[in-house]
N, C-alpha and C positions, 0 to 999 in steps of 0.2 A: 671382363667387367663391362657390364652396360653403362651407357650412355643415357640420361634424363635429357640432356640438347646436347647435339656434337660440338665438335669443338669451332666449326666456322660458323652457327648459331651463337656459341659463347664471346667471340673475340670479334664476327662483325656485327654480329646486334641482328636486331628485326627490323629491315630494312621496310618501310612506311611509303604507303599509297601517297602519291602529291594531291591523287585526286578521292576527297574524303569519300567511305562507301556510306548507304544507307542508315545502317546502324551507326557509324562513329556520327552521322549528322545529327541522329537522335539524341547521341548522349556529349556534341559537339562542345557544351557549354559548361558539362558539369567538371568544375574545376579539382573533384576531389574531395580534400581536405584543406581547411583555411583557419587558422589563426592570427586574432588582432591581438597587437602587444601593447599596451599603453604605461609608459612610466616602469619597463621593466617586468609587468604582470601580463601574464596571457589569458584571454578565453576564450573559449570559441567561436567563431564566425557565425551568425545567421544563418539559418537554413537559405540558401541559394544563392549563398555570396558569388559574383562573378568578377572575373580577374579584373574588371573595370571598376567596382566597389572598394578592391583591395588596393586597389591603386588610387582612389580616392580619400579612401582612408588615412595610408599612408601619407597622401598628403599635405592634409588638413593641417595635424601640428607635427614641430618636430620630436616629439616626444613619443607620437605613434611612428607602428609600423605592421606590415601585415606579411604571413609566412605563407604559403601555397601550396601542397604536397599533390602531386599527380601518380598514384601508386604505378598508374600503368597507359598513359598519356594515347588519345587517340588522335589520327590526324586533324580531327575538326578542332576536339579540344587545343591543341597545340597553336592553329590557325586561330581562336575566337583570344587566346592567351596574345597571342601576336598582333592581334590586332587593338586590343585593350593598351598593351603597354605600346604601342608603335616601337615593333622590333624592326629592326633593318631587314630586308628582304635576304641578304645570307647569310643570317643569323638564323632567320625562319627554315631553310633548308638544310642548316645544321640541326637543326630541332628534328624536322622531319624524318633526316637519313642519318639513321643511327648508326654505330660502329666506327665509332672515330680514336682515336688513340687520345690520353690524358690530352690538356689545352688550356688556356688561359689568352681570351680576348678580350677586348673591350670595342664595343660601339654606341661611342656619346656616352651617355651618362650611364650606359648598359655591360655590366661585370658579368664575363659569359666565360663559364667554369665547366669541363669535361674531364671526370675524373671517372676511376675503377675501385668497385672494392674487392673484397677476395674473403670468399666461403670455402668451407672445407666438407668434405661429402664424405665420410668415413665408409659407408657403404662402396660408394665406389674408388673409392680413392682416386679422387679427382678434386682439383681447385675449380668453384665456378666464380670467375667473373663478370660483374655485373656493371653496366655503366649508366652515369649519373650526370644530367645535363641541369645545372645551377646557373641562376640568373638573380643577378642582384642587381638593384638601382634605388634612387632615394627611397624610402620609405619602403619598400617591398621585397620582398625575396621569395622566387622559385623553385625548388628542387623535384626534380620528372627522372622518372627511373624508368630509363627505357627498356631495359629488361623483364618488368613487373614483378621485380624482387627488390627485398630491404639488403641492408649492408650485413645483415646476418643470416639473409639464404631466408628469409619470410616472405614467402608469396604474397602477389597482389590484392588476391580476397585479403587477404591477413591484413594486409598494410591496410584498405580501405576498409575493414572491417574491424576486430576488436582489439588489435593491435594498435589501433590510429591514432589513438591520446597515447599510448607509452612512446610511441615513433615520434610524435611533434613535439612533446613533453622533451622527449631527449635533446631535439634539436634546439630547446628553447629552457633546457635547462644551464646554469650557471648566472654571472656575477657581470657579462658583458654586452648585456641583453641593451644596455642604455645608451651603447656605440653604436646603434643602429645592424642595419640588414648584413652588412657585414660580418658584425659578429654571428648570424647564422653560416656561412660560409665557413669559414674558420671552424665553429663548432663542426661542421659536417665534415670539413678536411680531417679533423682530431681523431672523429670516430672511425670512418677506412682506415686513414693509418692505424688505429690501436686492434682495427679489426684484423690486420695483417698479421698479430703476432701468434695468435691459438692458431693461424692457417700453418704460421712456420713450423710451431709447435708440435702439430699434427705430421707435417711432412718430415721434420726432425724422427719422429716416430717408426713411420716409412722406410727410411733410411738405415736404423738400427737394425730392423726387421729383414733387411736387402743384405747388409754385413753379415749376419748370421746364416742366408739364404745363402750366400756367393761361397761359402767354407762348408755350405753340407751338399754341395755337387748337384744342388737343385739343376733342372735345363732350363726352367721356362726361369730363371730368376732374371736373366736377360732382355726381355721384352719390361718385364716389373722395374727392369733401371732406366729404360727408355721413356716407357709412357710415366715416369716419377718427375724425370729430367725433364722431360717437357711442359708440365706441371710448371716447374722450378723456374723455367726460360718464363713462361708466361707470368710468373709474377714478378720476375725480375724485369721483364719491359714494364709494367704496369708503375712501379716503385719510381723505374727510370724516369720514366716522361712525368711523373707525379713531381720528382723532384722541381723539372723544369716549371713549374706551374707554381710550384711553392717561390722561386726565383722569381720569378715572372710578380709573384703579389711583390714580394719583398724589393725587388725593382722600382715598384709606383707608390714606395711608402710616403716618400718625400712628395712626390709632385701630385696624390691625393690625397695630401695633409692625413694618412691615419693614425690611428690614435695609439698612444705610447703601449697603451694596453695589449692591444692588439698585434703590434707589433712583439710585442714577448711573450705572447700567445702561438705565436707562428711562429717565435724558435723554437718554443717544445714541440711543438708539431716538428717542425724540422729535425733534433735532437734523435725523436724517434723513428723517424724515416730514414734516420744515416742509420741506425741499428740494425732497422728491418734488411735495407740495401746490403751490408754487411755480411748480414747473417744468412743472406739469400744468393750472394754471392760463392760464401764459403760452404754451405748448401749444392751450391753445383758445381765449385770445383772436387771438394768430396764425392759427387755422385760419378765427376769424369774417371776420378782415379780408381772408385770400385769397378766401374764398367772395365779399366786398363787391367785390372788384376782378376776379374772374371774372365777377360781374355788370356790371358796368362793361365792361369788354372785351366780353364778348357784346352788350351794347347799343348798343358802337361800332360791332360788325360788322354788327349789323344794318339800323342808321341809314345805315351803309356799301351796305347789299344794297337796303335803300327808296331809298338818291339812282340807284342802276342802275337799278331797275326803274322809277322815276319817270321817269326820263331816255329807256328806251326805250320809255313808254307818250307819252309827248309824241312821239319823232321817228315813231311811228307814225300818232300821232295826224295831224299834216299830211295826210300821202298820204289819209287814212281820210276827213277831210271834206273833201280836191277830188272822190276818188271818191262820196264821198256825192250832192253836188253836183249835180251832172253824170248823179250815176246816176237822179233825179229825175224827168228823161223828158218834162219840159215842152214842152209847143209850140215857144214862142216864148223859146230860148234864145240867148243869142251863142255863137258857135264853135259850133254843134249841127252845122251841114252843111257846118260848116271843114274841109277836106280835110286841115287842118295842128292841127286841135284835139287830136288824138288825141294826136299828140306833145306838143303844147304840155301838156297836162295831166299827162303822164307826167311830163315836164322840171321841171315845178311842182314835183311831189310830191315828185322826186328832190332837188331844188333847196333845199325846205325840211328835208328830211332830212339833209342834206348839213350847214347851215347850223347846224341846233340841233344836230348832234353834236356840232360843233366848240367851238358854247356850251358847252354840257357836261362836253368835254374841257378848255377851259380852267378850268375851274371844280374842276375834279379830282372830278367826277358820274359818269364814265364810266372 
């Protein structure tokens, strides 16, 4: 099965120049995608909104706020982003050098979110993971997808292309739009997590398909439980460290006053991520036990293939040391100038061959 990006392209990211090139300075400013929210209603941003506009906006009253989508974030943009909001200088190096494991920081008034989602690729039967660097603070919120893919395997043309109002629309659809940037957060945590379940779905499928492969004596179904397993392990870190992140909000519910809402917004998010973990779990300890009993089974057939081959080194054996014998060339042998040895030794051979097959076959050896 080929590979679309290997797997250390999928798990460490695309690792970004400090120092922007020519082109990313060309397109340094352009922020994307922007949505202003006012009073709960969205609409599009002005042609050439820049992350200092958005940040102005959100400003102004508390009732606005502005969304940001970077399909596919270049270093300039990320730098011109950093410098509008005054990010913290290792904040801005997180941003740059992609590949980070799930996270949950804060600097000042800056909610700094690294999460993963997880795609399912039927052709290859591969999960690709995609990581998603969220920045929220008063009035505005962030989401840069360092990968240049959506939470459902939609490339970057797509996201910044015609896909762009279904992708913002999602992130700014529901009822808790008027808790502020927050609730985008949240909403984008909801979505990976429910995006986790068709991935399980899929591999659930995988696995069926492995059972049936491990009992019709397939050889290569072996390498098929490895590169599955693997799969499995990488979403189960992914879930992992997600959890911690979900803690991590639910930790600073108190000490940054959020809102009641919210707060029981992020136990269903949590509810479903104790499922996925679960179910990702029992997932791989299922696949340890097929790989245990694929080994089993190969070692029956093999045990199977040494009683044959045992079997026809012994009926061989016979014939091998009458001819040995005989082939010797001594003087003074019996039957040496028998007119009737020649058969007689043949008749032996066949005679002992004859005998131990049938051992053998009784024995279920042969």
């Amino acid at each position: 099965m080929s590979r679309v990006r290997d797997r250390a392209s999928r798990l460490a990211g695309r690792r970004r120049s400090a120092v922007p090139t020519t082109a990313d300075a060309a397109h340094g400013s352009d922020v994307g995608l922007t949505r202003f929210v006012k009073e709960g209603r969205s609409t599009p941003a002005p042609r050439g909104t820049s992350p200092a506009d958005a940040r102005e906006y959100g400003a102004a009253a508390p009732e606005q706020m502005a969304l940001l989508l970077y399909p596919d974030p270049s270093a300039a943009a990320i730098r011109d982003l950093a410098e509008a909001w005054d990010l913290h200088p290792i904040l801005v190096e997180d941003l740059l050098h992609a590949g980070q494991r799930p996270k949950l920081e804060r600097y000042g008034d800056v909610l700094f979110l690294v999460v993963r989602s997880a795609h399912y690729d039927d052709e290859r039967e591969e999960v690709d993971l995609a990581e998603f660097h969220v920045l929220v603070r008063p009035g505005a919120a962030a989401v840069l997808c360092q990968d240049g893919v959506w939470i459902d395997g939609t490339t970057a043309d797509a996201v910044a292309g015609s896909d762009a109002g279904r992708i913002l629309d999602s992130l700014l659809d529901g009822d808790l739009l008027h808790l502020g940037p927050e609730a985008i957060a949240y909403r984008l945590l909801d979505a990976i997590v429910d995006g986790y379940a068709p991935v399980l779905h899929e591999v659930g499928i995988d696995k069926e398909q492995i059972e049936r492969q491990v009992f019709s004596g397939d050889a290569a179904v072996a390498e098929r439980i490895y590169r599955l397993t693997q799969e499995v392990i990488d979403v189960q870190h992914a879930t992992s460290w997600l959890v911690e992140v979900l803690d991590g909000l639910r930790g600073g519910f108190r000490k940054h006053d959020v809102a009641e809402e919210l707060q029981t917004y992020l136990q269903d998010v949590e509810d479903h991520l104790d499922r996925i973990g679960a179910q990702t779990a029992e997932y791989r300890e299922a696949l340890t036990q097929i790989l245990s009993v694929n080994s089993t089974l190969v070692a029956e057939r093999q045990n199977e293939d040494m009683k044959k081959i045992s079997g026809w080194a012994a009926i061989l054996f016979a014939p091998t040391l009458v001819a040995a014998i005989y082939g010797m060339n001594f003087q003074h042998m019996p039957e040496l100038h028998w007119s009737f040895g020649y058969p007689l030794a043949l008749g032996v051979m066949v005679g002992f061959s004859v005998v131990l097959y049938r051992v053998f076959k009784a024995k279920r050896w042969m």
